[in-house]
mmCIF file of the N, C-alpha and C atoms, coordinates in Angstrom:
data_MODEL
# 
_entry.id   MODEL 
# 
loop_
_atom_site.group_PDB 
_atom_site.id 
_atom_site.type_symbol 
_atom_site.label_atom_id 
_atom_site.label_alt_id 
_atom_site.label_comp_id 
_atom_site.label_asym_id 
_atom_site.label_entity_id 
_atom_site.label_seq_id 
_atom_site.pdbx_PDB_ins_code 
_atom_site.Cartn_x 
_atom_site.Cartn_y 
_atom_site.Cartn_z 
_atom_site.occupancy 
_atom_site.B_iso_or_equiv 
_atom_site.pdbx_formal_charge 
_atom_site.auth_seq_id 
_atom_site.auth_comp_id 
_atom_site.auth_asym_id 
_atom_site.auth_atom_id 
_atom_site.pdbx_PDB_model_num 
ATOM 1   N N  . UNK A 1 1  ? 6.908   -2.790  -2.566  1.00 0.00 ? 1  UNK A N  1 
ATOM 2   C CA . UNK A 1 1  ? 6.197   -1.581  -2.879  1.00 0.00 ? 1  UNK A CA 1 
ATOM 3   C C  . UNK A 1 1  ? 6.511   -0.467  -1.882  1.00 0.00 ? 1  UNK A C  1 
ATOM 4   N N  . UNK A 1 2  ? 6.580   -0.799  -0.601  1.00 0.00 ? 2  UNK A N  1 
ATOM 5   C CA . UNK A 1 2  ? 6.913   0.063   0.493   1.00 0.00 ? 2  UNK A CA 1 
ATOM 6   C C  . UNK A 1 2  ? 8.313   0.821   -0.079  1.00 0.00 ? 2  UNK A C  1 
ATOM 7   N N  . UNK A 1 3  ? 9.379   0.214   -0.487  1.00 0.00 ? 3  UNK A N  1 
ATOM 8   C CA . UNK A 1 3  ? 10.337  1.082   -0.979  1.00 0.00 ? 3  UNK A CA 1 
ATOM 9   C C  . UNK A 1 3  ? 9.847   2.050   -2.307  1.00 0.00 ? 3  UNK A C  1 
ATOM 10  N N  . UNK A 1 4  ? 9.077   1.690   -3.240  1.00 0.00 ? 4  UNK A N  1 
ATOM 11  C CA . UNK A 1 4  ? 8.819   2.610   -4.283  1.00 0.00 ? 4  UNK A CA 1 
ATOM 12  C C  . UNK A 1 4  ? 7.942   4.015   -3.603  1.00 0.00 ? 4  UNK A C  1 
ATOM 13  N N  . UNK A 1 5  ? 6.815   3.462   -2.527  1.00 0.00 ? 5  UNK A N  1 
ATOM 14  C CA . UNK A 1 5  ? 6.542   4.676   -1.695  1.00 0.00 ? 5  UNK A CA 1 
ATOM 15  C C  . UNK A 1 5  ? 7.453   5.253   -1.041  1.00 0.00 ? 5  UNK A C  1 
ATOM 16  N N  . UNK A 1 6  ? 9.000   4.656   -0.518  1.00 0.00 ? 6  UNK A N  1 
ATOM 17  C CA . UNK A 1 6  ? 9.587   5.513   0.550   1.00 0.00 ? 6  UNK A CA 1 
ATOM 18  C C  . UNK A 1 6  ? 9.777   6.357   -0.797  1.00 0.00 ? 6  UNK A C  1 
ATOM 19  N N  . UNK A 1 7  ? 10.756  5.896   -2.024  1.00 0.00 ? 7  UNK A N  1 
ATOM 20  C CA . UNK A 1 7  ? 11.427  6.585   -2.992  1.00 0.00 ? 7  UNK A CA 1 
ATOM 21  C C  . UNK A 1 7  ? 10.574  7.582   -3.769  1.00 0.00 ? 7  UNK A C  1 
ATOM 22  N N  . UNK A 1 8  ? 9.147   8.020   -3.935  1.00 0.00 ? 8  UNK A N  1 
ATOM 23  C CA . UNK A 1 8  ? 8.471   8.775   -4.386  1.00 0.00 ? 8  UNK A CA 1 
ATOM 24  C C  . UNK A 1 8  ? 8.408   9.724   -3.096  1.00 0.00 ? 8  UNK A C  1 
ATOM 25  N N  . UNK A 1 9  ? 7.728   9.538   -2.312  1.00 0.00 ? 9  UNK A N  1 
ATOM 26  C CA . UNK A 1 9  ? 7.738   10.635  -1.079  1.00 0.00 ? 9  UNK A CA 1 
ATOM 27  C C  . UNK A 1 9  ? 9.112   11.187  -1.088  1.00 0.00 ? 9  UNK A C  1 
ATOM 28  N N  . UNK A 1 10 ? 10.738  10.520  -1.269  1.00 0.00 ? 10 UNK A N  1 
ATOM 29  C CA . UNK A 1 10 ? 11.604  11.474  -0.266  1.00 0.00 ? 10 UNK A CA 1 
ATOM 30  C C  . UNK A 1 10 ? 12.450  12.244  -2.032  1.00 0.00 ? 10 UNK A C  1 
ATOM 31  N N  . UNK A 1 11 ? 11.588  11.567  -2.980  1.00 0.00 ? 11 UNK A N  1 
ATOM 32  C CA . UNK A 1 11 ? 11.969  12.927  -4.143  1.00 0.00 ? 11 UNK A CA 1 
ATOM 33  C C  . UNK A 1 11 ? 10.852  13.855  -4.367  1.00 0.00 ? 11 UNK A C  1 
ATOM 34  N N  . UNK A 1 12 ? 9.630   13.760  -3.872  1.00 0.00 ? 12 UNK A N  1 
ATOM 35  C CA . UNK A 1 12 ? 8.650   14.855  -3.902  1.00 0.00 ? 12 UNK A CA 1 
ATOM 36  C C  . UNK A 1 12 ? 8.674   15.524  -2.075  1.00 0.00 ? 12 UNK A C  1 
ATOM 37  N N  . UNK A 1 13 ? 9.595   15.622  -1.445  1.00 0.00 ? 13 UNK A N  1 
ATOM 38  C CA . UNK A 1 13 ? 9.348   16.508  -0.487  1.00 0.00 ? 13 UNK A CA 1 
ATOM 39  C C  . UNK A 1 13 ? 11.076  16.771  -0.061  1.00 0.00 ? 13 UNK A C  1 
ATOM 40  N N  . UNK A 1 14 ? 10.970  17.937  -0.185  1.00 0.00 ? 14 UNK A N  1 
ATOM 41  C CA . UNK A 1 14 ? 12.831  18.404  -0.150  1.00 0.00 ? 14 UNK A CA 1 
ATOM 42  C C  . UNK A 1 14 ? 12.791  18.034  1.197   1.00 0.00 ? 14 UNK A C  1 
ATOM 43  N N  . UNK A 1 15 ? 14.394  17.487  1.668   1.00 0.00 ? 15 UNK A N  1 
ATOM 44  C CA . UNK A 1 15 ? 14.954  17.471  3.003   1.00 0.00 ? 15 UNK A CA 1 
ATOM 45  C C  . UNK A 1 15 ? 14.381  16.112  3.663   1.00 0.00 ? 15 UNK A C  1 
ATOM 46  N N  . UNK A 1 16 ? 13.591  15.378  2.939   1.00 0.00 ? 16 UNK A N  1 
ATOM 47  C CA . UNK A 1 16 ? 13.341  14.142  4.231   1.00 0.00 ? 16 UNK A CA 1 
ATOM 48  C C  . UNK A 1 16 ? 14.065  12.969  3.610   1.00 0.00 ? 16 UNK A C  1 
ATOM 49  N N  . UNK A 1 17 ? 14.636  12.768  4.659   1.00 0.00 ? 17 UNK A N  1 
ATOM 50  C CA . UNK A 1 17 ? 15.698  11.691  4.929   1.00 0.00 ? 17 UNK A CA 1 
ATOM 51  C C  . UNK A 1 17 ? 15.226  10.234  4.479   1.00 0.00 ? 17 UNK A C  1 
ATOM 52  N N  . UNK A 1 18 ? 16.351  9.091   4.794   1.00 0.00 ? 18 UNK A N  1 
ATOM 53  C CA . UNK A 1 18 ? 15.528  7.979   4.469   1.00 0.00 ? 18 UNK A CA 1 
ATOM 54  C C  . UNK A 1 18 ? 14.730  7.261   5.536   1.00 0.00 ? 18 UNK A C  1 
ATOM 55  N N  . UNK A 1 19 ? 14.817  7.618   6.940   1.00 0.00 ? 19 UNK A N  1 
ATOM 56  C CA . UNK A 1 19 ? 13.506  7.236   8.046   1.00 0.00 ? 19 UNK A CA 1 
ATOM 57  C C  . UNK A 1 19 ? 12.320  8.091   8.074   1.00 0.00 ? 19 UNK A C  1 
ATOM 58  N N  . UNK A 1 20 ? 12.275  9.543   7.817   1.00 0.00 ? 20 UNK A N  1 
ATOM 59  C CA . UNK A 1 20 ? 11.535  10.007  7.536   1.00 0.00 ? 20 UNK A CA 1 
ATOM 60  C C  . UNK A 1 20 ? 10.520  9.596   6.701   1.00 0.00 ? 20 UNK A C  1 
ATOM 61  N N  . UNK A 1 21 ? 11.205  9.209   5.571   1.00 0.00 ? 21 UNK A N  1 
ATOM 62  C CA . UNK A 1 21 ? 9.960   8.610   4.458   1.00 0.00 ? 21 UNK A CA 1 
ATOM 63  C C  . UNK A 1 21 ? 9.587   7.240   4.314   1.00 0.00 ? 21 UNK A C  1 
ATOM 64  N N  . UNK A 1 22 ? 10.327  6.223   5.293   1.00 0.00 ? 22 UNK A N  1 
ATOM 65  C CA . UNK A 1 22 ? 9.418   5.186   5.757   1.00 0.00 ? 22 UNK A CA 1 
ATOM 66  C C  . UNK A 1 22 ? 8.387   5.139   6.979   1.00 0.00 ? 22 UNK A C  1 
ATOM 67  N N  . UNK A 1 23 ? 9.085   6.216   7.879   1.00 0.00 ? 23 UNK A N  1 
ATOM 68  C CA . UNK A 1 23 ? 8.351   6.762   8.724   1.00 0.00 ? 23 UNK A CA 1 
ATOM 69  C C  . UNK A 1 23 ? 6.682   6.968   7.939   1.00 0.00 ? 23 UNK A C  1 
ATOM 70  N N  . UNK A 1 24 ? 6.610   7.529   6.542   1.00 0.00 ? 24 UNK A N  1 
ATOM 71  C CA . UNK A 1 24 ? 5.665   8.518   6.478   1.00 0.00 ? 24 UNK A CA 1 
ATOM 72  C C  . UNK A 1 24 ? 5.306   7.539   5.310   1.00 0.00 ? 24 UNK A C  1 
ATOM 73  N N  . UNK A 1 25 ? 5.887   6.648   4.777   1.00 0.00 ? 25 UNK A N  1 
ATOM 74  C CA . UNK A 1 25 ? 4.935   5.264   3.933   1.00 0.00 ? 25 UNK A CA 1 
ATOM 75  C C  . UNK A 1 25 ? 4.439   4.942   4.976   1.00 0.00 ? 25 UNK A C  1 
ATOM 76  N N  . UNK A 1 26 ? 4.668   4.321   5.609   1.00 0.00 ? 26 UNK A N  1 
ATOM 77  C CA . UNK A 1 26 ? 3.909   3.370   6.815   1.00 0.00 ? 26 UNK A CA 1 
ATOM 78  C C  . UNK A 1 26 ? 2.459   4.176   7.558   1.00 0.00 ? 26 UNK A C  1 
ATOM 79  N N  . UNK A 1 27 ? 2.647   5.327   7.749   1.00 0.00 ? 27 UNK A N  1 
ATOM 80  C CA . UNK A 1 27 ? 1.786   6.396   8.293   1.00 0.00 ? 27 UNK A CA 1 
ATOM 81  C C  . UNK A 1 27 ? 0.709   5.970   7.011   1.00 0.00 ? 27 UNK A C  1 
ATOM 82  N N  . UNK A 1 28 ? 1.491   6.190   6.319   1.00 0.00 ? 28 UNK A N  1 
ATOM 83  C CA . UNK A 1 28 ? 0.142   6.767   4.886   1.00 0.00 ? 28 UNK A CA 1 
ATOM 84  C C  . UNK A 1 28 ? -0.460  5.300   4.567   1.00 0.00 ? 28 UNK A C  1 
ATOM 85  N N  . UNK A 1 29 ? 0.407   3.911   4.403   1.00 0.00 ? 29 UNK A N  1 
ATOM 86  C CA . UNK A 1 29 ? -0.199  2.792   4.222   1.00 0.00 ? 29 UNK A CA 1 
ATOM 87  C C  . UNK A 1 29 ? -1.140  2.049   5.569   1.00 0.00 ? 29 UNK A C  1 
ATOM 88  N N  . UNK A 1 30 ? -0.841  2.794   6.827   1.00 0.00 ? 30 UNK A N  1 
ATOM 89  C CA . UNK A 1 30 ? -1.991  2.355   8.035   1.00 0.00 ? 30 UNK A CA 1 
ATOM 90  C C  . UNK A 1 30 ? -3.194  2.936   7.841   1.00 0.00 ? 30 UNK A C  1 
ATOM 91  N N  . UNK A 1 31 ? -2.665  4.278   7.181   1.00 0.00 ? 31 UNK A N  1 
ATOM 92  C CA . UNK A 1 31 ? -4.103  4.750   7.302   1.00 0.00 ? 31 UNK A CA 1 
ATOM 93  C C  . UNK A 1 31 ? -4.853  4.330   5.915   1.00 0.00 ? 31 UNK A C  1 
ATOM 94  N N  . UNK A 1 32 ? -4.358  3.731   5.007   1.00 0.00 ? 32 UNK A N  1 
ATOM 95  C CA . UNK A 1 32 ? -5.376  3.185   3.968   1.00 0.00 ? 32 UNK A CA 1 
ATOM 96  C C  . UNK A 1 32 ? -6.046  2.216   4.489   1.00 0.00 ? 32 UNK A C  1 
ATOM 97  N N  . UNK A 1 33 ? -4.951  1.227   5.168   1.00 0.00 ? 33 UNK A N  1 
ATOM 98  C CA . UNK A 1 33 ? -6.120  0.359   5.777   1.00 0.00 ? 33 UNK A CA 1 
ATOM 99  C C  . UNK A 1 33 ? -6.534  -0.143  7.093   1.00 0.00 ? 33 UNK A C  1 
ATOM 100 N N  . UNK A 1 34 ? -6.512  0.971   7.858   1.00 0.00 ? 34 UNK A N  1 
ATOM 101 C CA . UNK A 1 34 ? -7.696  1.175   8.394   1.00 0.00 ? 34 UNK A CA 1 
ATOM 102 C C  . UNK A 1 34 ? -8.994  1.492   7.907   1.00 0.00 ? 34 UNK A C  1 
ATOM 103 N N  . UNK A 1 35 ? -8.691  2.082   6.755   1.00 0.00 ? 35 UNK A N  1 
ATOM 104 C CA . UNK A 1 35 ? -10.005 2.681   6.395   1.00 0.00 ? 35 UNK A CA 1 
ATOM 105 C C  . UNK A 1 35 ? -10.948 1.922   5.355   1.00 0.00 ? 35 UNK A C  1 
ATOM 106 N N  . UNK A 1 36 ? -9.848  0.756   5.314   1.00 0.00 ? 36 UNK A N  1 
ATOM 107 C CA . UNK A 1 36 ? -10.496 -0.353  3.855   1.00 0.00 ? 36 UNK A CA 1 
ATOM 108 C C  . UNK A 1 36 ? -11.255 -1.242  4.801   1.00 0.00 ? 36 UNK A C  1 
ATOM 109 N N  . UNK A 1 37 ? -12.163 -2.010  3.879   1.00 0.00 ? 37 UNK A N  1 
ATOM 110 C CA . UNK A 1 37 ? -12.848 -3.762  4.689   1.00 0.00 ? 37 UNK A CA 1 
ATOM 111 C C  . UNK A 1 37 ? -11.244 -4.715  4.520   1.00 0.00 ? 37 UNK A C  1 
ATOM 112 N N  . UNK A 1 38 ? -11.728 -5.110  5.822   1.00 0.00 ? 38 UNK A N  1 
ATOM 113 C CA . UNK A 1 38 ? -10.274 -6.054  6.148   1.00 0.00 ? 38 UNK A CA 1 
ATOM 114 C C  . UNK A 1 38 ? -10.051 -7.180  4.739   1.00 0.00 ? 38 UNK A C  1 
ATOM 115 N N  . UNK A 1 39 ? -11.038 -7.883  3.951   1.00 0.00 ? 39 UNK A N  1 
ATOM 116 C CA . UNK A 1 39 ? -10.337 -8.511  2.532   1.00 0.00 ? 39 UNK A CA 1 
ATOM 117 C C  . UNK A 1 39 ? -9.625  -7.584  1.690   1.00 0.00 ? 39 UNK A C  1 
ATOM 118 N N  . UNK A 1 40 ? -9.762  -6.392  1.718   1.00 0.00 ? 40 UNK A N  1 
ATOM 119 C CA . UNK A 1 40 ? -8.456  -5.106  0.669   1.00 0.00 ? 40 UNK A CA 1 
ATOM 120 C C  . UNK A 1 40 ? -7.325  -4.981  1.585   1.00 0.00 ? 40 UNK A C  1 
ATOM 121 N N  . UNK A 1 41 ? -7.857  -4.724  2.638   1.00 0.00 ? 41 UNK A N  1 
ATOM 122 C CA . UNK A 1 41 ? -7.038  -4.006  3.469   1.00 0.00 ? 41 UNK A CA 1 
ATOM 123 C C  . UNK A 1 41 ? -5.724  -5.054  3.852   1.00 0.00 ? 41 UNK A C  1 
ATOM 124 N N  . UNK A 1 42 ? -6.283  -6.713  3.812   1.00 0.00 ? 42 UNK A N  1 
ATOM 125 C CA . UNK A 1 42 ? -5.130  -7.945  3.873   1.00 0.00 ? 42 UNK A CA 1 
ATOM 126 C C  . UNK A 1 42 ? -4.595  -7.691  2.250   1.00 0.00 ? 42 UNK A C  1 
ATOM 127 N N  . UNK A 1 43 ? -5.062  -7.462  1.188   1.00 0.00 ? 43 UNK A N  1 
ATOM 128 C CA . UNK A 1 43 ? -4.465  -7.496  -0.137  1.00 0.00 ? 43 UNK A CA 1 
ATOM 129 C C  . UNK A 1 43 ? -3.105  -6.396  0.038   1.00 0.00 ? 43 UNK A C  1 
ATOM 130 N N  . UNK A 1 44 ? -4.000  -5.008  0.744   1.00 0.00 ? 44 UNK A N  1 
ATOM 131 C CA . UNK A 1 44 ? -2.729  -4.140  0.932   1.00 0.00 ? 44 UNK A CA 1 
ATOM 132 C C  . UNK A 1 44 ? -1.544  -4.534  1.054   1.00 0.00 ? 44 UNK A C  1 
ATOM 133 N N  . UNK A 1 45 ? -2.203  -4.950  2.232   1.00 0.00 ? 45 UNK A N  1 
ATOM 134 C CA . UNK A 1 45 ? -0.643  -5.223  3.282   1.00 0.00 ? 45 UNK A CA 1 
ATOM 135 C C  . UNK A 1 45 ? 0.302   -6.474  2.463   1.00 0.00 ? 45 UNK A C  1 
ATOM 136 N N  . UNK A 1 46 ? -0.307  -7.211  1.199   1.00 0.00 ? 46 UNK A N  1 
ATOM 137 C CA . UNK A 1 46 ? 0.941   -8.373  1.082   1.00 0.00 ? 46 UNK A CA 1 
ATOM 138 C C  . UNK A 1 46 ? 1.298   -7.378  0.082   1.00 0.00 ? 46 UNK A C  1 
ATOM 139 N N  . UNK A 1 47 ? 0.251   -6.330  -0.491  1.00 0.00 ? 47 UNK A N  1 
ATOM 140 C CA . UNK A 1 47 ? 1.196   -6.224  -2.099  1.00 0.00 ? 47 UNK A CA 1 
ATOM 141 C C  . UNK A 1 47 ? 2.265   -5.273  -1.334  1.00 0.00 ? 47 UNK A C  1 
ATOM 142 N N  . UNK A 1 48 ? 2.291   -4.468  0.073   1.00 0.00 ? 48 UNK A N  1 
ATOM 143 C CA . UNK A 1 48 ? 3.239   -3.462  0.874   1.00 0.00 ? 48 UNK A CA 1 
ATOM 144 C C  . UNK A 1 48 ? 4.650   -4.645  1.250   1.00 0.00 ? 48 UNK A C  1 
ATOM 145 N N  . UNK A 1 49 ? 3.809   -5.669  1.787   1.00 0.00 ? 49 UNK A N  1 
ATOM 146 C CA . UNK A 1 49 ? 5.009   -6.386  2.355   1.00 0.00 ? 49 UNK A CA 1 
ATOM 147 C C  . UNK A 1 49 ? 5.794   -6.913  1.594   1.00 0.00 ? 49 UNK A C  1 
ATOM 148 N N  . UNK A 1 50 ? 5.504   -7.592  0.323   1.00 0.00 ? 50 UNK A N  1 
ATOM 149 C CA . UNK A 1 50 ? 6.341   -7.760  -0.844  1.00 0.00 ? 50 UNK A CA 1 
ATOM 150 C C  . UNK A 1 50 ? 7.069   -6.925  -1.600  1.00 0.00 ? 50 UNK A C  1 
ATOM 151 N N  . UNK A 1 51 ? 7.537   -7.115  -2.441  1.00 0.00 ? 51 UNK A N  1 
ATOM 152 C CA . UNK A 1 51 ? 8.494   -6.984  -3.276  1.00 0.00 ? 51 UNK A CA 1 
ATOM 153 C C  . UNK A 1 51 ? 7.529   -5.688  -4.494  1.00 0.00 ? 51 UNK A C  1 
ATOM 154 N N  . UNK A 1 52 ? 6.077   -6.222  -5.025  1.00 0.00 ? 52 UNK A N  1 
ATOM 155 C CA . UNK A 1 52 ? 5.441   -5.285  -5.508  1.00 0.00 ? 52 UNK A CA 1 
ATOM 156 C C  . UNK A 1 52 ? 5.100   -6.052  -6.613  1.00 0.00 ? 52 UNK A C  1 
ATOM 157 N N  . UNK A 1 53 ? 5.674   -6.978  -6.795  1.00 0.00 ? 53 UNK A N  1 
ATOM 158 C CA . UNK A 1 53 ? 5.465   -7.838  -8.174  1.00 0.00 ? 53 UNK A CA 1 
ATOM 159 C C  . UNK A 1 53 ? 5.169   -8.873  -8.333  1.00 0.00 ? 53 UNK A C  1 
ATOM 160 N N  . UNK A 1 54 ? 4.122   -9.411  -8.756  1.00 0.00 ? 54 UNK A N  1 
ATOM 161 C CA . UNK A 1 54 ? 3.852   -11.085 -8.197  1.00 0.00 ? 54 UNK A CA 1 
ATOM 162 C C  . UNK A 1 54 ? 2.902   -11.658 -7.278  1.00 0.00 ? 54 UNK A C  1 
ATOM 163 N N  . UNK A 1 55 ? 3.287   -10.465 -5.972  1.00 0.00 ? 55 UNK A N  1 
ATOM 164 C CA . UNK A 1 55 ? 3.151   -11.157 -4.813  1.00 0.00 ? 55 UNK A CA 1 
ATOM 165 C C  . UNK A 1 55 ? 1.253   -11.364 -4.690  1.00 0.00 ? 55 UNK A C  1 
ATOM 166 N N  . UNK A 1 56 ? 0.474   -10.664 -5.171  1.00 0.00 ? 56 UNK A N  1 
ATOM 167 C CA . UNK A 1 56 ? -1.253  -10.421 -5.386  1.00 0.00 ? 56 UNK A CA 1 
ATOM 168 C C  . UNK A 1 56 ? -1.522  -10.414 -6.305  1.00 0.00 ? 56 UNK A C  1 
ATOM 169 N N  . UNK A 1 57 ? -2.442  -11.641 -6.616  1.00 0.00 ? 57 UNK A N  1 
ATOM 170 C CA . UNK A 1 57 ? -3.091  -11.603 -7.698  1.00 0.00 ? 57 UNK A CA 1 
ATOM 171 C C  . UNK A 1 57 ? -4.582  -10.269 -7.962  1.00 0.00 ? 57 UNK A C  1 
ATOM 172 N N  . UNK A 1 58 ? -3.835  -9.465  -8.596  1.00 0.00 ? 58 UNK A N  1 
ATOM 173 C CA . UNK A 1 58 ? -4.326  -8.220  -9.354  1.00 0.00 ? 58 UNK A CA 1 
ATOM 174 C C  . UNK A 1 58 ? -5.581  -8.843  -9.970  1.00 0.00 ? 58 UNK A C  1 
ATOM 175 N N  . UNK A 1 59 ? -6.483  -10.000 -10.464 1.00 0.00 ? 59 UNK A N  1 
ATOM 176 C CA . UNK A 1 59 ? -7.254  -10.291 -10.649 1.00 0.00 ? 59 UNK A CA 1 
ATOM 177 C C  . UNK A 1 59 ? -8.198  -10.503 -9.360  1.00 0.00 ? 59 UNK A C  1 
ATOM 178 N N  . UNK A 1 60 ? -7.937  -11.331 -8.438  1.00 0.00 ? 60 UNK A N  1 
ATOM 179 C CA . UNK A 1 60 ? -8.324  -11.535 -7.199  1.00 0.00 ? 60 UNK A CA 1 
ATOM 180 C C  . UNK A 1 60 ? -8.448  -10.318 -6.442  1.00 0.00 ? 60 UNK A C  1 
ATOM 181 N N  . UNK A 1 61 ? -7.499  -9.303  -6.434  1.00 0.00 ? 61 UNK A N  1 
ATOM 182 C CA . UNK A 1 61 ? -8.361  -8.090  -5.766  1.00 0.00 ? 61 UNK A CA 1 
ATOM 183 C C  . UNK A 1 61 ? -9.403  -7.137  -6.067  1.00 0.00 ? 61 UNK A C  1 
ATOM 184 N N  . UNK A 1 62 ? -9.407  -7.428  -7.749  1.00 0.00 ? 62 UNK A N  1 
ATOM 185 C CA . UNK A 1 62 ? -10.266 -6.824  -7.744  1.00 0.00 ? 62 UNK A CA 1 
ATOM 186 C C  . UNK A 1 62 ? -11.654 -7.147  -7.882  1.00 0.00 ? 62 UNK A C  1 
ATOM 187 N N  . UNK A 1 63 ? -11.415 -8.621  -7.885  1.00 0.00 ? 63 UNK A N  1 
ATOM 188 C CA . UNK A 1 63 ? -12.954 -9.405  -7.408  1.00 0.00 ? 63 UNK A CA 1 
ATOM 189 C C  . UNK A 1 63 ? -13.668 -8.752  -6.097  1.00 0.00 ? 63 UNK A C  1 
ATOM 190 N N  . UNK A 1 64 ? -12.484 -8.884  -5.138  1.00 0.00 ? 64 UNK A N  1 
ATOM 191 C CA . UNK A 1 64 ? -12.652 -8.493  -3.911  1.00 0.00 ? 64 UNK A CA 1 
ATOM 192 C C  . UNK A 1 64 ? -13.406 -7.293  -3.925  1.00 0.00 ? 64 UNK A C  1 
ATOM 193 N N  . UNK A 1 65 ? -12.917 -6.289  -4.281  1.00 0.00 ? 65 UNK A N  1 
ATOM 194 C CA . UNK A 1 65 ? -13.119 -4.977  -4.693  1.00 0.00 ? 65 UNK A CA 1 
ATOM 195 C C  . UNK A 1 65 ? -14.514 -4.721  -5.561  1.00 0.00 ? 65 UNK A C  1 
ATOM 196 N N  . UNK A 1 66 ? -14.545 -5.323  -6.102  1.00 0.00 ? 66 UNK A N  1 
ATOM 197 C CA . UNK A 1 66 ? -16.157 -5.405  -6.893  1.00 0.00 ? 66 UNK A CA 1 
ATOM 198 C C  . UNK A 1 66 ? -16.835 -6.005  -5.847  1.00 0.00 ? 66 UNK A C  1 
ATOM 199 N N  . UNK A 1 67 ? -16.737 -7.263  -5.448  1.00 0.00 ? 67 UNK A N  1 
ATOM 200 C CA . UNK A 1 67 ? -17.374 -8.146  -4.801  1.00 0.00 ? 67 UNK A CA 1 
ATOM 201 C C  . UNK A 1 67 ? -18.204 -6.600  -3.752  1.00 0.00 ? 67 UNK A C  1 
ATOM 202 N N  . UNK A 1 68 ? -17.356 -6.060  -2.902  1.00 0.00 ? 68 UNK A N  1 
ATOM 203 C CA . UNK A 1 68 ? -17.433 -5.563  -1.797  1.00 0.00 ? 68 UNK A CA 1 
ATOM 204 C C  . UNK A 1 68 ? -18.207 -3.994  -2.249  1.00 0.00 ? 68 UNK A C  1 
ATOM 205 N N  . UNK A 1 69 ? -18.130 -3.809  -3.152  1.00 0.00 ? 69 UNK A N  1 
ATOM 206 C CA . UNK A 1 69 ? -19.070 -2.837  -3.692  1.00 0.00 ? 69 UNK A CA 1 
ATOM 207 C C  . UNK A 1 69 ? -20.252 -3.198  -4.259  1.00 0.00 ? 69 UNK A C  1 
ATOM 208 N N  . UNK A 1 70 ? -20.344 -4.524  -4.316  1.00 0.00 ? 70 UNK A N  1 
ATOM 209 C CA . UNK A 1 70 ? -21.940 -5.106  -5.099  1.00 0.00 ? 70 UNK A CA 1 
ATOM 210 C C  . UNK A 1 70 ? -22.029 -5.390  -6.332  1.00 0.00 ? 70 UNK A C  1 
ATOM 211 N N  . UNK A 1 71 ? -20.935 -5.336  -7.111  1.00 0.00 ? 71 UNK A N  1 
ATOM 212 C CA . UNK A 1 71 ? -20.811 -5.154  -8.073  1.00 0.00 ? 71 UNK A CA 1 
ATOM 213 C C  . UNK A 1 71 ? -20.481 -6.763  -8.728  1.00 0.00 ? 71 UNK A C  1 
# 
């Protein structure tokens, strides 16, 4: 997934290179989770560290995700 964020950021902002826009995924994916409860914020990081497909069960997070809202 981290590459589909570098590849959206460096065609929506003229001139940034290809460290630039992992530079600036990584920026933008710390600061999601920091700001999540650490059970999303671990979902983040595998569906970032993977591939994007597969790797999280999309059912299971969003248990999490309900769960953690009360829901």
């Amino acid at each position: 997934m981290i590459e589909q964020l570098k590849a959206a950021l460096a065609k929506g902002v003229d001139g940034l290179d290809d460290r630039q826009a992992e530079q600036a995924a990584r920026t933008a994916v710390d600061f999601m989770k920091d700001r999540l409860p650490p059970p999303i914020a671990d979902r983040l990081e595998e569906l970032v560290d993977g591939d994007g497909e597969g790797d999280v069960d999309f059912g299971q997070l969003g248990s999490t995700i309900k769960g953690f809202l009360g829901r």
